[in-house]
C-alpha positions as CSV (number, residue, x, y, z in Angstrom):
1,X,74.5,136.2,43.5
2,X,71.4,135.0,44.9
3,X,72.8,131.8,46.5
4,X,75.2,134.4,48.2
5,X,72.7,136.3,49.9
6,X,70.6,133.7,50.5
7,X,73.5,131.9,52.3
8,X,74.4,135.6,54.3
9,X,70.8,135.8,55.5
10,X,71.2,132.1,56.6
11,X,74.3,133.4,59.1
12,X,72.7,136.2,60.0
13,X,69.3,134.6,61.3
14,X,71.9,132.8,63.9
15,X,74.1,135.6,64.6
16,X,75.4,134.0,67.9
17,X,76.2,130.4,66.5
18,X,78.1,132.2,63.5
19,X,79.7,134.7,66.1
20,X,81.0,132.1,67.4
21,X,82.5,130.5,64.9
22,X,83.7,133.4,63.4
23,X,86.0,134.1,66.8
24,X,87.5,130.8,66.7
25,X,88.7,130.3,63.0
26,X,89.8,134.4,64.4
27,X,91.5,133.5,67.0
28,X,93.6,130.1,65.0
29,X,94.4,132.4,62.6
30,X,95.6,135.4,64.9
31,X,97.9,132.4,66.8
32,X,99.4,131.4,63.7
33,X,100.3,134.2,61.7
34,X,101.2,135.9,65.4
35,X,103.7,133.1,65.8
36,X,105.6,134.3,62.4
37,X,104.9,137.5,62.9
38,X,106.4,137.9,66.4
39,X,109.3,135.5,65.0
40,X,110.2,136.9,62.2
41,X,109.9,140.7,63.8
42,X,112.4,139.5,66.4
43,X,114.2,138.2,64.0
44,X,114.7,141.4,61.6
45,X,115.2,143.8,64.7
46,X,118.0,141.7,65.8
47,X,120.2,141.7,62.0
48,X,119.5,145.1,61.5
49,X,121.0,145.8,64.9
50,X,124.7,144.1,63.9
51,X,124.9,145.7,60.5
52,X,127.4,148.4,61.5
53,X,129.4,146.1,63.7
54,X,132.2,143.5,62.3
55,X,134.4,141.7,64.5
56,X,133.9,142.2,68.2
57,X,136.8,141.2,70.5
58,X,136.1,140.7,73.8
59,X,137.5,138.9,77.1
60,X,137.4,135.0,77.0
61,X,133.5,133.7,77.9
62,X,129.8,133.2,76.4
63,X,130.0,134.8,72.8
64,X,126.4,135.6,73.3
65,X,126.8,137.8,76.4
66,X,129.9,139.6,74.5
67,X,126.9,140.4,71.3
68,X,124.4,140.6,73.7
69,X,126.0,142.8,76.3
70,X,127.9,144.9,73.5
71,X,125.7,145.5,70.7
72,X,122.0,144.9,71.9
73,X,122.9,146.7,75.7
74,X,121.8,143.5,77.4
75,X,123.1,140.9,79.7
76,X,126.6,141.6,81.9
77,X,129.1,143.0,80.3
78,X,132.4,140.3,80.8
79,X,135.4,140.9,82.5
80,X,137.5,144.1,81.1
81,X,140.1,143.5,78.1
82,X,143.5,144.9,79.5
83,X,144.5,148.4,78.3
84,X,147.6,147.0,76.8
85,X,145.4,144.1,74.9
86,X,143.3,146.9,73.9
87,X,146.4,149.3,72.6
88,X,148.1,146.4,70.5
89,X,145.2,145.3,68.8
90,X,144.6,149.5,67.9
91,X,148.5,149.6,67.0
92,X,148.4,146.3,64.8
93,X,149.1,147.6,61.1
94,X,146.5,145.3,59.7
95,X,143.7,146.8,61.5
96,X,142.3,149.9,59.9
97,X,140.2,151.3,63.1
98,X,140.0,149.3,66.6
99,X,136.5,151.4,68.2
100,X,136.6,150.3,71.8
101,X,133.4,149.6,74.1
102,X,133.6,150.0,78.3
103,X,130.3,149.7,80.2
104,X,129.5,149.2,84.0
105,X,127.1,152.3,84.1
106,X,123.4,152.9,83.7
107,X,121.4,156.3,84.1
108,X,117.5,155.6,85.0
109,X,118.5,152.0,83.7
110,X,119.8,152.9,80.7
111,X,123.6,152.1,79.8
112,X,126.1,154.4,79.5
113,X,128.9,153.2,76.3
114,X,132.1,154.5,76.9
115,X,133.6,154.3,73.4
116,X,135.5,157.1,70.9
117,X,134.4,159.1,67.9
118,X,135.1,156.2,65.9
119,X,131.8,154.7,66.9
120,X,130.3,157.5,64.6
121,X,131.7,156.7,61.9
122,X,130.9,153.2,61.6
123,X,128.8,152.1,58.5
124,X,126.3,149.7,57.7
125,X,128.0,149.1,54.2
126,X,131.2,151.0,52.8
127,X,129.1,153.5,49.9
128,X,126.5,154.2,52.8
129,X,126.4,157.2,55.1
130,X,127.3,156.9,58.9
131,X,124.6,154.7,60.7
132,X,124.4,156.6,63.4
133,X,123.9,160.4,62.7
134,X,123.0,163.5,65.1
135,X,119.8,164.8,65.0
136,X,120.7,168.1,66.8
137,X,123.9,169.2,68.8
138,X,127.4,167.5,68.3
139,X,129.8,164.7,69.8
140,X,131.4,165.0,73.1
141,X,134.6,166.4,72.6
142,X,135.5,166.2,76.3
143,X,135.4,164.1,79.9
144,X,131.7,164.0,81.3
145,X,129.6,165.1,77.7
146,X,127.4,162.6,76.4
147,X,125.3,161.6,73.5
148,X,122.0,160.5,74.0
149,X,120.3,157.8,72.1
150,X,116.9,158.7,70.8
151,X,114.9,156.3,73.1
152,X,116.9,157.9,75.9
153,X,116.0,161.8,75.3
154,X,112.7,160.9,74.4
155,X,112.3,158.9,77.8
156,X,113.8,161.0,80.0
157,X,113.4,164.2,78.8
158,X,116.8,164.8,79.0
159,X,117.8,167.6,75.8
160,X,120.9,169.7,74.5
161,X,122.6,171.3,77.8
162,X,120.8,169.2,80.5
163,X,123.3,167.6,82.8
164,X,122.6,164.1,85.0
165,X,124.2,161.8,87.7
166,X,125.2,158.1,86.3
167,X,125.0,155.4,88.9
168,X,127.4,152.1,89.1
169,X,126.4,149.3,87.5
170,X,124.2,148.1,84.2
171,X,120.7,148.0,85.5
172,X,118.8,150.4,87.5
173,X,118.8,150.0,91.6
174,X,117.0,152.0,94.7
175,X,120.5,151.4,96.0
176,X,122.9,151.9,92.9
177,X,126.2,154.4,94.0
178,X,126.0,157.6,92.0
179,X,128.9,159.1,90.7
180,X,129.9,162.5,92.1
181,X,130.5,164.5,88.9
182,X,127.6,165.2,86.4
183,X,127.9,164.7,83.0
184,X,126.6,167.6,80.3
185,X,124.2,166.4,77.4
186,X,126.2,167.5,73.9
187,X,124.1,165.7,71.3
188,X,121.3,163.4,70.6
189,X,121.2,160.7,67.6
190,X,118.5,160.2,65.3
191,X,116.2,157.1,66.0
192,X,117.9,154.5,64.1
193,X,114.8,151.4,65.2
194,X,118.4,149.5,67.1
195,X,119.5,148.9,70.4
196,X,121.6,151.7,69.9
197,X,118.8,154.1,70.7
198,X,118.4,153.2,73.9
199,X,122.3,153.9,74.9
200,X,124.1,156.8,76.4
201,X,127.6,157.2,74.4
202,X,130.6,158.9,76.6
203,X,134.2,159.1,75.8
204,X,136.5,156.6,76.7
205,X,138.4,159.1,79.7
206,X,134.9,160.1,81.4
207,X,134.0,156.2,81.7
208,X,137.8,155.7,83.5
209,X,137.7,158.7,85.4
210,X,134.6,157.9,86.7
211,X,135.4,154.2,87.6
212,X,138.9,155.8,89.0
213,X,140.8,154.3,86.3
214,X,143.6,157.2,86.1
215,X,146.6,158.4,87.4
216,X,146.9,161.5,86.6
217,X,145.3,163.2,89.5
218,X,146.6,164.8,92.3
219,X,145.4,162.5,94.8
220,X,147.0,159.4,93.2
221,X,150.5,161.6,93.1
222,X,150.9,161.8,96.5
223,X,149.2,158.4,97.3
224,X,151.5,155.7,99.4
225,X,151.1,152.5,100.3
226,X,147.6,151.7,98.8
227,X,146.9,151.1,95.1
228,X,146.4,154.8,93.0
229,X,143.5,153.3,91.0
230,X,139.9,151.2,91.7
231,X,140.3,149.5,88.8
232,X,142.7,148.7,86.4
233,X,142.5,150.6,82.4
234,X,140.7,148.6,80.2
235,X,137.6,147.6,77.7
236,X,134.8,145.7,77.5
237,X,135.2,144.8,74.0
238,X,136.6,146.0,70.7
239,X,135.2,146.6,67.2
240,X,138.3,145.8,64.8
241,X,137.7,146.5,61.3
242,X,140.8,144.8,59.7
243,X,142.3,146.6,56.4
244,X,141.9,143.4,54.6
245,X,139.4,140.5,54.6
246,X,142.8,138.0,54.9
247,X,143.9,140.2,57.7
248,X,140.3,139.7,59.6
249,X,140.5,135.9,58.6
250,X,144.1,136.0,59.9
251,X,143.1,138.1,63.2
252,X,140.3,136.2,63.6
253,X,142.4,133.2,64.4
254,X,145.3,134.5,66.1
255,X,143.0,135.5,68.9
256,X,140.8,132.7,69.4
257,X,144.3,130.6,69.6
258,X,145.5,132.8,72.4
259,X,144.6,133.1,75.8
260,X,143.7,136.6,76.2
261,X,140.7,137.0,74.4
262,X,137.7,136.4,72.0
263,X,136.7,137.1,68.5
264,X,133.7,136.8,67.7
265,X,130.9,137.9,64.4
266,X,127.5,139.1,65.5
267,X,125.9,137.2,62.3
268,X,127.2,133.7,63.4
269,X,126.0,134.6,67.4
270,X,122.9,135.7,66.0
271,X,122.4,132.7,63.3
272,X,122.8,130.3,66.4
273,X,120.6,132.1,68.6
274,X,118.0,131.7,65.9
275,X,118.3,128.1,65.4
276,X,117.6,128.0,69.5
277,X,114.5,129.9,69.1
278,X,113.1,127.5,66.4
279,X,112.5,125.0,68.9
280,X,109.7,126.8,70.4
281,X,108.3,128.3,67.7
282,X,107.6,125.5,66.2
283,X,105.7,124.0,69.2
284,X,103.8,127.5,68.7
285,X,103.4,127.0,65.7
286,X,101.9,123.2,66.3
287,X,99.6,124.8,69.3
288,X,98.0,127.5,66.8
289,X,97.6,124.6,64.2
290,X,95.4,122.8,66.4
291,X,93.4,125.8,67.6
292,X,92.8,125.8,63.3
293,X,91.7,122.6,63.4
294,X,89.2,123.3,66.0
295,X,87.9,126.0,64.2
296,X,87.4,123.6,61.3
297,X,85.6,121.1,63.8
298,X,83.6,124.0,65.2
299,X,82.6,125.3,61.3
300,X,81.8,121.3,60.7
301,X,79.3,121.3,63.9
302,X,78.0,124.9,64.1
303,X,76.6,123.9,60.1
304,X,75.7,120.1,60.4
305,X,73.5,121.6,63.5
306,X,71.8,124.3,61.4
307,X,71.2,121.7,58.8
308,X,69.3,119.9,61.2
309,X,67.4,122.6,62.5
310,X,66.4,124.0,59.2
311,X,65.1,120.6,57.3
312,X,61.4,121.8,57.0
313,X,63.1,124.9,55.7
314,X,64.8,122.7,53.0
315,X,62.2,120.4,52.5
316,X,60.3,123.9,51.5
317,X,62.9,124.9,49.2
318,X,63.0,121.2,47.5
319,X,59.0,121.5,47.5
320,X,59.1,124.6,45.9
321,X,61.6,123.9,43.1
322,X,65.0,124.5,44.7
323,X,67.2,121.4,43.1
324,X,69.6,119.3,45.3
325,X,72.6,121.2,44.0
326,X,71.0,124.4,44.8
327,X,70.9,123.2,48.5
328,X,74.4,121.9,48.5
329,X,75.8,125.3,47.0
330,X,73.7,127.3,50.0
331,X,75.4,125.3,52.8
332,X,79.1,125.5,51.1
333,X,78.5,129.1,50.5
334,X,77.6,129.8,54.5
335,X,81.1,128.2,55.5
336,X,82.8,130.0,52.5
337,X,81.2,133.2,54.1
338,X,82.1,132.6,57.7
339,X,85.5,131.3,56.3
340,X,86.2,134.3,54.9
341,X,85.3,136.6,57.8
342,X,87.3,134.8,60.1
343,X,90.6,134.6,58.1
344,X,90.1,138.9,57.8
345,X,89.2,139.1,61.5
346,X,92.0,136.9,62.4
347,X,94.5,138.7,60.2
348,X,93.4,141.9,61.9
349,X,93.8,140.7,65.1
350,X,96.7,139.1,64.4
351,X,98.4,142.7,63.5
352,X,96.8,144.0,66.8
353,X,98.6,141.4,69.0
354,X,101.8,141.4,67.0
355,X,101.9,145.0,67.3
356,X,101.3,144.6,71.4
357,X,104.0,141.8,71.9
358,X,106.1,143.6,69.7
359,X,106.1,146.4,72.0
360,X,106.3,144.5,75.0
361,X,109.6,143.5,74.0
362,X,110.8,146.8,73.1
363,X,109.8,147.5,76.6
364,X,111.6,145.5,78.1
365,X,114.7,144.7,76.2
366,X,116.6,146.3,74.2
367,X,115.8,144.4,71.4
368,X,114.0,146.0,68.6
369,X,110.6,144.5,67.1
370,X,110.5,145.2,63.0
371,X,106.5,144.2,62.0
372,X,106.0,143.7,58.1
373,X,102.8,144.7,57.4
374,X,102.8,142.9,54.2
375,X,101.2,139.6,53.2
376,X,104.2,137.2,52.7
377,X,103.9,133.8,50.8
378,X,103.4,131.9,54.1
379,X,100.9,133.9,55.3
380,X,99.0,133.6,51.6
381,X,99.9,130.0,51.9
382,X,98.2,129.7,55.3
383,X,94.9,131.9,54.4
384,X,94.2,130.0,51.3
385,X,94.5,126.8,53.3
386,X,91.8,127.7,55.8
387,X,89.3,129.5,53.1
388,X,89.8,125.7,51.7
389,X,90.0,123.8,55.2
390,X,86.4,125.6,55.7
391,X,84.9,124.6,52.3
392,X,86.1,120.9,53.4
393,X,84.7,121.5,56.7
394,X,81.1,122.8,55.3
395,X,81.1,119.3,52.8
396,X,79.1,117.3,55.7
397,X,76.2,119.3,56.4
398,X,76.0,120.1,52.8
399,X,75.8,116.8,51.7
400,X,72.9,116.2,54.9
401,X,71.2,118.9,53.3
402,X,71.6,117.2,49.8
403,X,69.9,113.9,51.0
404,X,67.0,116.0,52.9
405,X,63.7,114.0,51.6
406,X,61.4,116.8,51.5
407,X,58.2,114.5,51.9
408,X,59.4,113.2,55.1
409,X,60.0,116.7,56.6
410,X,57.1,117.9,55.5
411,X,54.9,115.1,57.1
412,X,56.2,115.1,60.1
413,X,55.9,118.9,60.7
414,X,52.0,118.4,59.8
């Protein structure tokens, strides 16, 4: 215990050199546990985000902007699945529900989902209760009532009974067309931490009566010579929740085969989109690595320096009785001590700048950031390493300090 505190008063009679040092094992250890951190939060936000959703059927294209566009409210949406694709997929005995999904609408940026109350009933497993649940008012139970996600209300400041404008298109624009007729606020979700929160959910009719998409009207009665609609009926995409898992297998392959449309499963999008961001983090990860191994240069130097400046003081301590070993323990025990206040500084800071990029990317995407404030094996793995990497580091000037001749010193400092 004395060595200890003999080493600590060692650091703290060159508070600047071992500041120092301290902030760059910090900083190599906030890089690399930031780089799993920010990874692997990305990473959980994402899954979590497809586990109500199955098979998504969607118009021939990228199968990462159908998942991006449908589930995570990013990207542009592709071209529309016909009505009559839409209505014989829902009519096919072997699927058990066909929830549809129309976008091409934004309010203050965020999207409005046309879709149907079978979006409300979707489940993350079969035993569990409806992901996405009201946390006051109800569904929309008719044209121009929506259903706010919770990032939305809580943004906006929209609540129960508050009506708004929509404007065309998916992102917000200084010059984006409003649509004439409001719609009236119904119901907001709880927060579910998912894309989802950030979405406005409208019925299927509001989304075609608002793009013109009917025919029902007056006006397109007694229109002649020009075309009744804007657009024609249809959907972005399609959840299809087969009754079987042969039928999904079976459906699954039917429509890739054609030439109509898409199938396609969020996990196997996402699983590839993974693999592409492993690339870069593992140059990250090889950038933060070497920032470690300067920290272990900088531990190496900062000590071999105080060794030097401080060999009357050992010569003293020989003279006086201390043994070699003694001398050797008190160098390893100053870069154990600064080893071990960098790693907890850096493991702070690290959770302070996961926590920042994390919300930078909530910010601005709708991609949710899921931090895991616990210590896994990796992250053991990697704080064990430096504690040890520092030790190694601290072997040098300990070993100058062992081979100090404490006659020499003290003769040349007469």
């Amino acid at each position: 215990m004395k060595l200890m505190m003999i080493a600590w008063r060692n650091l703290m009679n060159r508070k600047i050199q071992t500041l120092i040092t301290l902030l760059v094992v910090a900083v190599g250890i906030a890089m690399t546990l930031g780089v799993i951190n920010v990874a692997d939060g990305m990473k959980k936000g994402m899954a979590i985000a497809t586990e109500p959703y199955g098979m998504i059927v969607g118009s021939k294209g990228s199968a990462n902007q159908l998942i991006f566009n449908t589930i995570y409210l990013m990207d542009r949406p592709l071209n529309n699945l016909s009505l009559e694709d839409y209505e014989t997929l829902k009519a096919d005995p072997r699927v058990e529900s066909a929830v549809p999904f129309a976008l091409g609408d934004n309010y203050e940026g965020y999207r409005l989902v046309g879709t149907d109350e079978g979006f409300f009933q979707l489940r993350a497993k079969p035993k569990e209760p409806e992901y996405f649940q009201l946390r006051t008012g109800g569904l929309f139970s008719g044209p121009f009532e929506a259903v706010l996600g919770a990032n939305v209300a809580k943004r906006t400041g929209l609540s129960v009974g508050d009506t708004f404008n929509s404007s065309h298109g998916v992102i917000s624009t200084l010059h984006g067309e409003e649509h004439n007729k409001a719609y009236k606020v119904v119901g907001i979700l709880k927060a579910t931490n998912a894309p989802a929160d950030k979405g406005i959910y409208v019925s299927m009719e509001s989304y075609w009566e608002s793009h013109g998409q009917h025919d029902d009207s007056e006006e397109a009665a007694g229109e002649t010579g020009e075309a009744a609609h804007e657009e024609e009926p249809g959907v972005t995409a399609v959840l299809i929740k087969p009754d079987s898992y042969v039928n999904l297998m079976t459906l699954y392959q039917e429509i890739n085969n054609g030439n109509a449309a898409q199938a396609v499963f969020p996990g196997e999008v996402i699983a590839k989109v993974f693999d592409s961001m492993g690339t870069g983090e593992e140059v990250l990860r090889i950038i933060s690595y070497v920032v470690l191994g300067m920290a272990g240069l900088t531990t190496v130097l900062s000590l071999y320096g105080s060794t030097l400046e401080r060999r009357r003081t050992v010569s003293i301590l020989r003279a006086i009785g201390a043994s070699r070993r003694v001398i050797l323990t008190v160098v390893l025990l100053e870069s154990l001590w600064m080893m071990l206040f960098g790693v907890l500084l850096g493991y702070v800071l690290n959770y302070g700048v996961s926590m920042l990029v994390g919300q930078y990317i909530e910010s601005h995407s709708s991609i949710s950031f899921i931090l895991d404030i616990s210590i896994t094996y990796e992250q053991l793995r990697i704080l064990v390493g430096v504690c040890g990497i520092g030790l190694a580091a601290g072997f040098l000037p300990a070993v100058s300090a062992y081979r100090t001749e404490p006659v020499k010193h003290l003769n040349a400092s007469v």
